[in-house]
C-alpha positions as CSV (number, residue, x, y, z in Angstrom):
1,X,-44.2,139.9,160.5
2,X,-42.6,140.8,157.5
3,X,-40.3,137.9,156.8
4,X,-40.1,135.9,153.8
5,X,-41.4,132.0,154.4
6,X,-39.1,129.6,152.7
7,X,-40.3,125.5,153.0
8,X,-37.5,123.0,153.1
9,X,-38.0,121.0,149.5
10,X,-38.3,117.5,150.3
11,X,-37.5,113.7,148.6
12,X,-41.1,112.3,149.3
13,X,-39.7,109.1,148.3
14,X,-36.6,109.1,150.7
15,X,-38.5,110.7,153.7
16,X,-41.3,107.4,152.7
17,X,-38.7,105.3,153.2
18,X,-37.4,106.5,156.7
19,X,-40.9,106.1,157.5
20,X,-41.1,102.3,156.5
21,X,-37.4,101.4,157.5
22,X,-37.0,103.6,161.1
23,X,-40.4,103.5,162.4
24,X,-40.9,107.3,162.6
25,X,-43.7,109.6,162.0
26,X,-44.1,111.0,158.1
27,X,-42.8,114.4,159.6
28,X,-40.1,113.4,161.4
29,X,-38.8,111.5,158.5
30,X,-39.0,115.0,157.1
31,X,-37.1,116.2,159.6
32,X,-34.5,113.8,159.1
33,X,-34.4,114.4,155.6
34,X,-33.8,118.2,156.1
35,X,-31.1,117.7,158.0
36,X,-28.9,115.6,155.1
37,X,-29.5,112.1,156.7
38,X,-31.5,110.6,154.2
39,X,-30.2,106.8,155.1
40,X,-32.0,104.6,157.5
41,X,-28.8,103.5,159.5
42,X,-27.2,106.5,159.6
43,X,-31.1,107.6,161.0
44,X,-30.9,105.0,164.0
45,X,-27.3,106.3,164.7
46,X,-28.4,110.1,165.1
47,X,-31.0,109.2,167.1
48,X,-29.5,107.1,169.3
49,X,-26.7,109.1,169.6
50,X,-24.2,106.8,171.4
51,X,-21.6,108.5,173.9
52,X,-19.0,105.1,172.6
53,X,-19.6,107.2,169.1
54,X,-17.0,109.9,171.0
55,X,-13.7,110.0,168.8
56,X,-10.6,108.9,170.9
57,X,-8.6,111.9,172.3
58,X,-5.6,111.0,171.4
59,X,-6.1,111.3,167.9
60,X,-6.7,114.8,168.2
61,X,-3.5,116.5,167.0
62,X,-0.8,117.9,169.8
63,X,-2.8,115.6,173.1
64,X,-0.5,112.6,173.3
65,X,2.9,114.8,173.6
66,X,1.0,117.7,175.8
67,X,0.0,114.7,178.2
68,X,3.1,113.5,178.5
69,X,4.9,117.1,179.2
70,X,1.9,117.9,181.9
71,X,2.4,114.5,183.5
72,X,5.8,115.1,183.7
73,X,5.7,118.6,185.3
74,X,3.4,117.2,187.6
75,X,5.4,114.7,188.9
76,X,8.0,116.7,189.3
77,X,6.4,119.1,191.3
78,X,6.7,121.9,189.0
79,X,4.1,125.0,189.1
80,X,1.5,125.0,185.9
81,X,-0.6,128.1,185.3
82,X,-4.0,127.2,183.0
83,X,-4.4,130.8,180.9
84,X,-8.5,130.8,179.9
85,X,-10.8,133.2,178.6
86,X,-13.2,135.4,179.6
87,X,-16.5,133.8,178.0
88,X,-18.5,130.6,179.2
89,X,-16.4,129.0,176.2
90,X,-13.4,129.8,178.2
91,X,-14.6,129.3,181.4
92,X,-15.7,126.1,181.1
93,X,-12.4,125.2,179.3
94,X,-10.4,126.1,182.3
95,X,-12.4,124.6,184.7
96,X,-12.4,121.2,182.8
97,X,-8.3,121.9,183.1
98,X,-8.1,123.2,187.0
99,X,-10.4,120.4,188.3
100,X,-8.1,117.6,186.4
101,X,-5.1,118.8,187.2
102,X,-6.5,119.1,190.7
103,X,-7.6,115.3,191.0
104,X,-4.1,114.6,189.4
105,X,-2.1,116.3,192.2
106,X,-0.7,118.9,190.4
107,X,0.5,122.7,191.2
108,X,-2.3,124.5,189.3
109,X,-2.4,128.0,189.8
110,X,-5.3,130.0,187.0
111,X,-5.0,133.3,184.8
112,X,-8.2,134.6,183.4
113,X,-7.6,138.1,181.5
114,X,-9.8,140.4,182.2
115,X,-12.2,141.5,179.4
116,X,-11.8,145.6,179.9
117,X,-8.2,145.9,180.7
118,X,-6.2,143.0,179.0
119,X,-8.0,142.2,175.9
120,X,-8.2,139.0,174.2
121,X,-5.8,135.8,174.7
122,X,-2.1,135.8,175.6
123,X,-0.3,139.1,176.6
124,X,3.2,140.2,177.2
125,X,2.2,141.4,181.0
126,X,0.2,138.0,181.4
127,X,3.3,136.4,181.3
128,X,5.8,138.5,183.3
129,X,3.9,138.5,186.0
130,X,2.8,134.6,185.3
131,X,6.6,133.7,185.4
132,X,7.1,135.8,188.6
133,X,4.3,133.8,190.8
134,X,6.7,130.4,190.0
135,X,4.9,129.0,187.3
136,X,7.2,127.2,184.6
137,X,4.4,125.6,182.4
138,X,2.1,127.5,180.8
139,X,-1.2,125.6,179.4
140,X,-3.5,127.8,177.2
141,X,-7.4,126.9,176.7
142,X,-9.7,129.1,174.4
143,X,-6.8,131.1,173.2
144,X,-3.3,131.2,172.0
145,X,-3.2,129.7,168.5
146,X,-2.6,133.6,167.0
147,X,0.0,134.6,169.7
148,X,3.2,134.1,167.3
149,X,4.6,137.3,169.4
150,X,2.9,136.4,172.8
151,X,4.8,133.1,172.2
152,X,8.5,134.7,171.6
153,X,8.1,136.2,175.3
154,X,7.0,133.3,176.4
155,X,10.2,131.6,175.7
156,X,12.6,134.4,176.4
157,X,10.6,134.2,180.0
158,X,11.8,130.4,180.3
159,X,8.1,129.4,180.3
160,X,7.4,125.8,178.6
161,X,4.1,126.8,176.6
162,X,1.2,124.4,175.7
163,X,-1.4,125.9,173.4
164,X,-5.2,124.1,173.5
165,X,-7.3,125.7,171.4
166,X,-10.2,125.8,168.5
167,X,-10.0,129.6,166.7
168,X,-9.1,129.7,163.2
169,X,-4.9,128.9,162.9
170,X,-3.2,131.6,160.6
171,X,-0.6,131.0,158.1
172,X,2.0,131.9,161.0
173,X,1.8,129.4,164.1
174,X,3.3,129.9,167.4
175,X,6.1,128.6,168.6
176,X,4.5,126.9,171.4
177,X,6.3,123.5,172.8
178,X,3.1,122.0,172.0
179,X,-0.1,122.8,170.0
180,X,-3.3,121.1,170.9
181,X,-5.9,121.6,167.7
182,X,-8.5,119.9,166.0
183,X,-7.6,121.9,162.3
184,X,-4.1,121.8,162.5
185,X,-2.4,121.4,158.8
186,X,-2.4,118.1,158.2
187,X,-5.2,117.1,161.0
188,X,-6.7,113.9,160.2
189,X,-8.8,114.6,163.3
190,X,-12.4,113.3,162.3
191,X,-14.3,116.4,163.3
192,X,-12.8,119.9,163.1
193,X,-15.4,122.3,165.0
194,X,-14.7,121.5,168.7
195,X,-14.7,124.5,170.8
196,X,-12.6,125.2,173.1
197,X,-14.4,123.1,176.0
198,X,-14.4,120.6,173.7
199,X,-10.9,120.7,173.3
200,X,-10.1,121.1,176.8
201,X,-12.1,117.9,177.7
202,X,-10.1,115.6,175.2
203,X,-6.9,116.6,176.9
204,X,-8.6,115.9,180.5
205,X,-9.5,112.4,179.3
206,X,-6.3,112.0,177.9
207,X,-4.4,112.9,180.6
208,X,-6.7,110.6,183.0
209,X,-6.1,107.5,181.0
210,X,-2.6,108.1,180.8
211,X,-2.9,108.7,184.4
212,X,-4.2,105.3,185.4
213,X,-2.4,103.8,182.4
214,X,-5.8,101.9,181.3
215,X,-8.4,102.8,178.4
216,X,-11.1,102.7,180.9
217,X,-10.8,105.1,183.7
218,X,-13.1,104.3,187.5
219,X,-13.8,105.7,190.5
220,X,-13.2,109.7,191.0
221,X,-11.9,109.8,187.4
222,X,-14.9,108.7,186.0
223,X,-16.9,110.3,187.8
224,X,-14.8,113.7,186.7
225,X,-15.1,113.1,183.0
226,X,-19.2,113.0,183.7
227,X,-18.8,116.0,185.2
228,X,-16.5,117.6,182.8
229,X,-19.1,116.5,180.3
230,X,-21.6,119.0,181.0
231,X,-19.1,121.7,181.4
232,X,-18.3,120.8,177.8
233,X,-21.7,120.9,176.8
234,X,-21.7,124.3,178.4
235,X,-19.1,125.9,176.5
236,X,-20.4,124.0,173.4
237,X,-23.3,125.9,173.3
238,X,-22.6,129.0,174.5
239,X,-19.7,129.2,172.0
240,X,-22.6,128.7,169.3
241,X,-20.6,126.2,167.1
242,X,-22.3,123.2,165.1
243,X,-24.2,121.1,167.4
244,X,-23.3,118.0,164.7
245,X,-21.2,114.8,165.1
246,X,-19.2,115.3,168.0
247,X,-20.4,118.3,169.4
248,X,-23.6,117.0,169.3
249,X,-22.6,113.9,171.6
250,X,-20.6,115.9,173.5
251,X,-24.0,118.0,174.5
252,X,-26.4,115.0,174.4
253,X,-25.0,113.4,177.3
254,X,-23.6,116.4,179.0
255,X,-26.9,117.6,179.4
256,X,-28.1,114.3,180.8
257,X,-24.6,114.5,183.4
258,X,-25.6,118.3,184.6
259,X,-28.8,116.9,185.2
260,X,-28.0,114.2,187.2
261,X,-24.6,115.3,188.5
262,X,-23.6,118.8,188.4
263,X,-20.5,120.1,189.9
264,X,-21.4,122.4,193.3
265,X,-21.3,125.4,191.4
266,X,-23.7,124.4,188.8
267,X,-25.7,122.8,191.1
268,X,-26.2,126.1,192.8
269,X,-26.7,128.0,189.7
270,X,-29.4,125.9,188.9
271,X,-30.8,126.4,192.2
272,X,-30.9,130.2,192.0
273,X,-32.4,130.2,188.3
274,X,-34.7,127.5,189.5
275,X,-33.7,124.8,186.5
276,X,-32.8,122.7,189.4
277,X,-35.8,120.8,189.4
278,X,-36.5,120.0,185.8
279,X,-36.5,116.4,184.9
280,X,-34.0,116.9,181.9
281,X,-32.0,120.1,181.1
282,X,-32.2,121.1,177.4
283,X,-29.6,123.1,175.1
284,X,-31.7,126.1,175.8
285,X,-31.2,126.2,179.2
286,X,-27.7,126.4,178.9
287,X,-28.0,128.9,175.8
288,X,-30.4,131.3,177.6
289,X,-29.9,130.5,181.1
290,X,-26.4,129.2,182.2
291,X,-24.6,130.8,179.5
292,X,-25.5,134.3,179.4
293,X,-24.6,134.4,183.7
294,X,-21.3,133.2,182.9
295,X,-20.7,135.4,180.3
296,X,-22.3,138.5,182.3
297,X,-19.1,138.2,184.8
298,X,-16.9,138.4,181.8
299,X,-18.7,141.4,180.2
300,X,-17.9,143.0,183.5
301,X,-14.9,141.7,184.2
302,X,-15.7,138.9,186.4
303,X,-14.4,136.3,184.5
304,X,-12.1,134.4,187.7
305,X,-15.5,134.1,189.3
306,X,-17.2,132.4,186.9
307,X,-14.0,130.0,186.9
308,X,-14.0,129.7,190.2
309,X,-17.8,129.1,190.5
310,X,-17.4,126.2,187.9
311,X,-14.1,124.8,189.5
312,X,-15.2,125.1,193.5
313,X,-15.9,121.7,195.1
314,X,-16.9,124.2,198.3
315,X,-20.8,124.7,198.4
316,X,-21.6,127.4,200.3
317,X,-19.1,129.5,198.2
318,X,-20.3,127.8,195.7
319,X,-24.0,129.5,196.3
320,X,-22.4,132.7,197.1
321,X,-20.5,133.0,193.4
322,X,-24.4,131.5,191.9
323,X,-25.4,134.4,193.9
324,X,-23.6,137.3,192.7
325,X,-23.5,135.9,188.9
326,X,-27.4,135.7,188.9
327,X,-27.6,139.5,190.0
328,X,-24.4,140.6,187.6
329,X,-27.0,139.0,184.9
330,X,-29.7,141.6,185.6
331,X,-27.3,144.4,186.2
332,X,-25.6,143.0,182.5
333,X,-29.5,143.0,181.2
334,X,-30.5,146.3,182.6
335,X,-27.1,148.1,181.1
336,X,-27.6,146.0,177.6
337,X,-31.4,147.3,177.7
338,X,-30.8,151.0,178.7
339,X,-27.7,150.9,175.8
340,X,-30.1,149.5,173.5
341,X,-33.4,151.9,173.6
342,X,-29.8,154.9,173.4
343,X,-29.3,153.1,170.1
344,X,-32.5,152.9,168.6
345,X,-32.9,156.8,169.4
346,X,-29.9,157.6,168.1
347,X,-30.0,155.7,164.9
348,X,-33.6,157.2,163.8
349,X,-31.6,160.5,164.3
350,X,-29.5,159.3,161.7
351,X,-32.4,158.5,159.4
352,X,-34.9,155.6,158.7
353,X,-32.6,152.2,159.7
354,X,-35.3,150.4,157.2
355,X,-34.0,151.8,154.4
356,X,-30.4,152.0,155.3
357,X,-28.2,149.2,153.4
358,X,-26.1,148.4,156.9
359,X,-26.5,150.3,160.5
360,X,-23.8,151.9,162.3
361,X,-24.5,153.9,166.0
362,X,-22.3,155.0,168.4
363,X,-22.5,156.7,171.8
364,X,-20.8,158.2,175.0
365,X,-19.8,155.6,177.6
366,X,-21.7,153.0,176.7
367,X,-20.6,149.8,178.5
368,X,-17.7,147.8,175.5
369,X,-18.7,145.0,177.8
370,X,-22.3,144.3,176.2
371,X,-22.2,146.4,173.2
372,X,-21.7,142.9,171.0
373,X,-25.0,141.7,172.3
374,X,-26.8,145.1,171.4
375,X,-25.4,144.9,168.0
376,X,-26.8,141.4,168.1
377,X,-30.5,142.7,168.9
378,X,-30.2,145.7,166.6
379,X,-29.0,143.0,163.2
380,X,-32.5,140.8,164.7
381,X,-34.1,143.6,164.8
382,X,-33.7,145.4,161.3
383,X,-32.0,142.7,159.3
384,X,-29.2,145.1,158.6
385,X,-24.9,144.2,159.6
386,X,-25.1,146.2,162.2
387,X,-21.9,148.2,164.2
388,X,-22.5,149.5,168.2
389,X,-19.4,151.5,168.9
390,X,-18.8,152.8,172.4
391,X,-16.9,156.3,172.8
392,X,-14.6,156.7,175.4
393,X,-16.4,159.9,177.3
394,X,-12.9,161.2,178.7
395,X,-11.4,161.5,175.2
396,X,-8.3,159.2,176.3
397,X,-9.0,155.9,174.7
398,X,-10.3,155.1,171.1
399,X,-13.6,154.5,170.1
400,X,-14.3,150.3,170.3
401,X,-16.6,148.7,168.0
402,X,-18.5,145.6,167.8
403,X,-20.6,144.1,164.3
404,X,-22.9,141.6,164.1
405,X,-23.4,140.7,160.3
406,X,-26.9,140.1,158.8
407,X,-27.9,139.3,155.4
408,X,-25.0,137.3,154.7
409,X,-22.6,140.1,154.7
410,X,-19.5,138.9,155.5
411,X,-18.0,141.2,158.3
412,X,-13.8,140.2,158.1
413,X,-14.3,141.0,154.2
414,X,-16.2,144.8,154.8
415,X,-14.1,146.0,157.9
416,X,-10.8,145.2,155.9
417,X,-12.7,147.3,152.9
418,X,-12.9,149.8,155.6
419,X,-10.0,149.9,157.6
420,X,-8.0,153.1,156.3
421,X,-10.8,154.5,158.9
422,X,-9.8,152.2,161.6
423,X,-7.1,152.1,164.3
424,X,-7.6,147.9,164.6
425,X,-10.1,145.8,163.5
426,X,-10.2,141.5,164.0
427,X,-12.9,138.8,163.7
428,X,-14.9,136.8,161.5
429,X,-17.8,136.3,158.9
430,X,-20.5,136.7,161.7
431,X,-18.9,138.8,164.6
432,X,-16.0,141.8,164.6
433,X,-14.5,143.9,166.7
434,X,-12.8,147.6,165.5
435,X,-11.0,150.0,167.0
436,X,-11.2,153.8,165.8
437,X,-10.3,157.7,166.4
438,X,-14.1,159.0,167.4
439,X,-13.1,161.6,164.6
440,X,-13.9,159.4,161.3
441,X,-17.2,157.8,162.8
442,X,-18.7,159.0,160.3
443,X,-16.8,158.5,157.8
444,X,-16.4,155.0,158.8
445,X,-20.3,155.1,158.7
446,X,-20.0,156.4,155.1
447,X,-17.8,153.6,154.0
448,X,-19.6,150.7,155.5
449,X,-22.8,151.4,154.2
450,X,-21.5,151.7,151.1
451,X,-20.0,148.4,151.1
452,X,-23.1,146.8,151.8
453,X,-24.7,148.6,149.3
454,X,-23.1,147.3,147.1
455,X,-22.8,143.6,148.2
456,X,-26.2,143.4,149.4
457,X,-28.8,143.0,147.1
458,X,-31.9,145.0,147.7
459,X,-34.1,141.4,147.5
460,X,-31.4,140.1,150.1
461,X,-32.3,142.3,153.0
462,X,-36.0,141.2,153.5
463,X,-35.5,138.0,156.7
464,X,-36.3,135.1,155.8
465,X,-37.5,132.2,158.1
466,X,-37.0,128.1,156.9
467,X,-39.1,126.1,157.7
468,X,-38.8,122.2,157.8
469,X,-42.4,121.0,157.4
470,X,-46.1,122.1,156.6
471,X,-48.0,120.1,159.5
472,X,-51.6,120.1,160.4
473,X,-52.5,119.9,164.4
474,X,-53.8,116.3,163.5
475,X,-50.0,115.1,162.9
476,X,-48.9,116.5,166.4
477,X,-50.0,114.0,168.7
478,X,-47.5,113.7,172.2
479,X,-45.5,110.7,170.4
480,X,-44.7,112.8,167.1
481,X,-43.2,115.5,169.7
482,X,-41.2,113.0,171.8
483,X,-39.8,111.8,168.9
484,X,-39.1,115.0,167.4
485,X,-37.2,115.6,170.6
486,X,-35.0,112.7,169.7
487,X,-33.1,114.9,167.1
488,X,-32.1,117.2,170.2
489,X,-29.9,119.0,171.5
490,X,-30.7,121.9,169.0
491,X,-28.8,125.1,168.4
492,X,-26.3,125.8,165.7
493,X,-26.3,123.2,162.9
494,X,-29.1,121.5,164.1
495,X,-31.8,124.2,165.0
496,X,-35.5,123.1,166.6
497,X,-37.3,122.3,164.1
498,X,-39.4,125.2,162.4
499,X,-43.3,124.1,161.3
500,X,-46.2,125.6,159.9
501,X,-50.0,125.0,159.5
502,X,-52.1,127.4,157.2
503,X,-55.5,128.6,158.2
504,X,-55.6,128.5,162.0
505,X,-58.1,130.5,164.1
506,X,-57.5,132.3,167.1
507,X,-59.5,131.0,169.7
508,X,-60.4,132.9,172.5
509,X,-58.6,135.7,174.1
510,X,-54.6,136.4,174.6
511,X,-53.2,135.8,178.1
512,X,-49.8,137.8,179.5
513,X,-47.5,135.6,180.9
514,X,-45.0,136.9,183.3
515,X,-45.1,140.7,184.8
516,X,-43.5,141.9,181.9
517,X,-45.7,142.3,179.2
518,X,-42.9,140.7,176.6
519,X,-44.8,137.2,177.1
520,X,-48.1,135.7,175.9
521,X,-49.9,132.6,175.8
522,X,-53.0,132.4,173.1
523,X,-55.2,129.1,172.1
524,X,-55.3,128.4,168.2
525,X,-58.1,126.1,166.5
526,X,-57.4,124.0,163.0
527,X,-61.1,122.0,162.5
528,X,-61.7,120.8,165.8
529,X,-58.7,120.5,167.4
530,X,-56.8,123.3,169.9
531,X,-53.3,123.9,170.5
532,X,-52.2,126.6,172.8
533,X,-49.2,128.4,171.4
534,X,-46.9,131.0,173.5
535,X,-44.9,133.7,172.4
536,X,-41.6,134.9,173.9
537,X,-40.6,138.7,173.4
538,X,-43.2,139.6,170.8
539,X,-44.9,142.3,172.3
540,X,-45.5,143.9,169.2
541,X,-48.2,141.1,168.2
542,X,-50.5,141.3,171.1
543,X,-52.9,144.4,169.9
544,X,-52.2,142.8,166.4
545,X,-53.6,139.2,167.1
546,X,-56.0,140.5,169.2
547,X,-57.8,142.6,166.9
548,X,-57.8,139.9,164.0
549,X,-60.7,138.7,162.2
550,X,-59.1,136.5,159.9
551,X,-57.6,133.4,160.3
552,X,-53.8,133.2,159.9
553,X,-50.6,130.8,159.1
554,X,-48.2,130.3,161.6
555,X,-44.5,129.3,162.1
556,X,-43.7,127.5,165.3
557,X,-41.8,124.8,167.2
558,X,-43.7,122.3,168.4
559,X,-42.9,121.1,172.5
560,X,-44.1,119.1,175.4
561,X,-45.1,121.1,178.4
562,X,-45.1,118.5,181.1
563,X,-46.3,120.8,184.0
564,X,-48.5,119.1,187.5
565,X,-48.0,115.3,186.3
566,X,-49.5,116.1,182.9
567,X,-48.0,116.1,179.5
568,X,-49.5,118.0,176.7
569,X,-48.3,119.3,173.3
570,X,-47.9,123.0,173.1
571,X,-46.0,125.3,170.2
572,X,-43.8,128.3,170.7
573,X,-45.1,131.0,167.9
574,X,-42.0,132.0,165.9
575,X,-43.8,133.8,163.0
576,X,-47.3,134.4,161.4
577,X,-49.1,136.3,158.6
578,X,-52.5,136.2,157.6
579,X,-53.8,133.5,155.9
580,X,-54.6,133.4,152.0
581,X,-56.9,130.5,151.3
């Protein structure tokens, strides 16, 4: 409640056309519109969504020459040492890597830093004790393109140095042998937002083709890039970058490969949090399922598991790591809710965080691991940029930070505003991290809240929710919904479509869903026709919709719940106010 309904505007006479010319429902033309593709070919093209539409890899800047030097250290027998990253970004990025150079024969030995000790990407000690195990080249995935000094060492170590990766390139580049990047100066790479499994997978199919010197590879290389497909798909989504052009065909039919032909570790995963048996996975499931176990064992430094889960061919360790990663999820979740209830206490101690221009709470011990996701909650929750910092309790360390912007804020810009407060500080527009002396919290407090203050207009910090169409229930007949599942996968860039439908009735009584009591299922009535509409982790609106006498507008996503044999259309409530006409 609360939030500030904004409709999409609309070309009625383009959206009329993509009805006539593409064969589509008057909403889904809407929906097409909304999205920019206002042309009936390029509408057939998004829907169809063609895996031939994948760009070739070698275009991508740096693949042809790193090919070539990894092929040649591997037939020479030389040791090569893939250096990931802790989250499911990184993870999957390294598995792509481990299992190819695997299948190609090669020496592969893997470094994963670890998320509490070492820190972010390449480091000095990394790479001592890398050269020391044998290894002479060095591939990077997820990391390296800001390791000018991490870079010097490696050369003074002897160690040939590949860097694959997506972040944002400084003004200063390595000086890497080779650098593998889609926004390279001077890239005239079609499609610059790859992550870093994305990344990871060009240089796999790369090095295959160039492996079986043909364009088209068979057999257990084929089947590989399928595979590596979905791991792609996983780090494309958990890595929350635009599910558009490529990224978008990258996830389309790696969703349809982990469906039909998971690696054993995913294949266990799926067991354990029983996805195993849906007919199709969707970009949720990885965004709210997969990803979040993966990360757990990074939060909690467990990272080389979840490599190893995704790069085991053996399945009974393969269940054992699904195992463990399932319950590290829920002791994450537990530790992420007990930090977050510590937060909310403490920051009405501070004063009301409604009328606060920007949120900043810190407390004793609290777990650096998941501190990024309770600043995530708390941003949700009050529609403030919101910092969490963690205190070390012994005194010995500094204070670590981690922002979550809201209300457009841009977080880079205000820490650097901020920093003669800070030890450190690093990030981007949506997410930072900080480093600071427990001592000038609070003047760090001070000085943040004054800069969004001042950036932030007052109108700015009521939420506001789009919304792509008004609908009625008539218009959402099963076909309507399968075909608004043709603009899938959704996430960033290309979000589930948001509708709404003005004066609906609550019919009957709400039903809890789960053991929780997060969870409801209630059944709304427009005229004569029923649609029953579930809410996820909106407790808050139980008594409230329960106790209405008035009928109400609401925001939702319309779905297909294809439970016993039986398909029907249901909607997942994301918003509602009561109704003015």
């Amino acid at each position: 409640m609360g939030k500030r309904w904004r409709i999409q505007p609309h070309d009625a006479a383009c959206v009329a056309e993509l009805e006539r010319r593409v064969g589509v429902p008057a909403v889904v033309a809407q929906l097409l519109a909304s999205r920019g593709i206002r042309h009936a070919d390029a509408a057939r093209q998004f829907l169809k969504a063609p895996a031939s539409d994948l760009y070739d890899p070698d275009l991508l800047p740096g693949i042809p020459e790193a090919t070539k030097r990894i092929l040649g250290a591997i037939r020479r027998g030389r040791r090569i040492t893939v250096y990931g990253d802790y989250d499911a970004d990184g993870m999957s990025a390294t598995a792509i890597l481990v299992r190819c150079l695997r299948l190609l024969g090669a020496d592969v030995d893997v470094y994963v830093p670890n998320r509490l000790d070492d820190g972010y990407g390449l480091n000095d000690d990394a790479l001592e004790l890398i050269a020391r195990r044998g290894t002479s080249l060095v591939v990077t995935v997820d990391c390296g393109i800001a390791s000018v000094e991490e870079a010097k060492t490696a050369r003074r170590l002897g160690l040939e140095l590949i860097v694959t990766d997506h972040h944002e390139p400084q003004a200063d580049l390595p000086d890497a042998d080779v650098l593998v990047h889609p926004r390279l100066p001077g890239s005239r790479y079609p499609f610059g937002a790859l992550c870093g499994a994305g990344v990871a997978f060009k240089l796999a199919w790369s090095l295959c083709r160039a492996y079986c010197g043909q364009e088209r590879v068979s057999g257990a290389m084929r089947g590989f890039l399928i595979q590596s497909l979905g791991l792609a798909a996983i780090g494309t989504i958990a890595d929350v970058v635009p599910l558009l052009d490529e990224n978008r065909l990258l996830v389309r039919h790696g969703l349809t490969a982990l469906t039909d032909r998971p690696p054993p570790g995913l294949a266990a995963l799926m067991q354990v949090t029983r996805l195993a048996n849906q007919r199709q996975l969707t970009s949720e499931d990885i965004a709210f399922v997969i990803g979040p176990r993966l990360n757990a064992a990074g939060r909690l430094g467990e990272a080389m598991l979840g490599v190893e889960l995704l790069a085991t061919d053996n399945e009974e360790r393969a269940r054992t790591l699904a195992q463990h990663l399932h319950e590290q999820n829920e002791k994450r979740d537990s530790v992420e809710r007990g930090i977050y209830q510590m937060a909310i206490a403490r920051l009405k101690e501070l004063g009301d965080p409604h009328e606060a221009p920007a949120l900043v709470v810190d407390g004793q011990g609290w777990h650096p691991g998941v501190i990024g996701l309770v600043a995530g909650r708390l941003a949700e929750k009050y529609h403030r940029p919101t910092v969490v910092i963690s205190v070390d309790p012994t005194g010995l360390r500094p204070a670590v930070g981690s922002a979550r912007s809201a209300c457009g804020l841009e977080l880079h810009r205000a820490l650097a505003h901020c920093e003669r407060w800070l030890l450190a500080h690093g990030g981007h527009a949506a997410a930072a991290g900080l480093k600071i002396d427990p001592r000038y919290i609070s003047d760090f407090r001070k000085a943040f809240c004054e800069v969004a203050a001042a950036w932030i207009a007052p109108e700015d910090r009521v939420a506001e929710l789009w919304i792509d169409a008004e609908a009625p229930f008539s218009q959402l007949s099963e076909q309507t919904v399968q075909q608004i599942e043709q603009l899938a996968p959704f996430g960033e860039g290309n979000p589930r479509p948001v509708l709404c439908t003005v004066a609906v009735e609550v019919n009957g009584p709400l039903k809890m869903l789960g053991t929780s009591g997060r969870h409801f299922a209630v059944e709304l009535r427009q005229h004569q026709q029923t649609i029953r509409a579930v809410a996820f982790g909106k407790p808050q609106w139980i008594e409230m919709l329960g106790r209405l006498q008035t009928s109400i507008d609401v925001a939702y996503s319309p779905v297909l719940n294809r439970f016993g044999g039986r398909c029907s259309v249901e909607m997942q409530l994301v918003d509602w106010r009561p109704s003015s006409v």
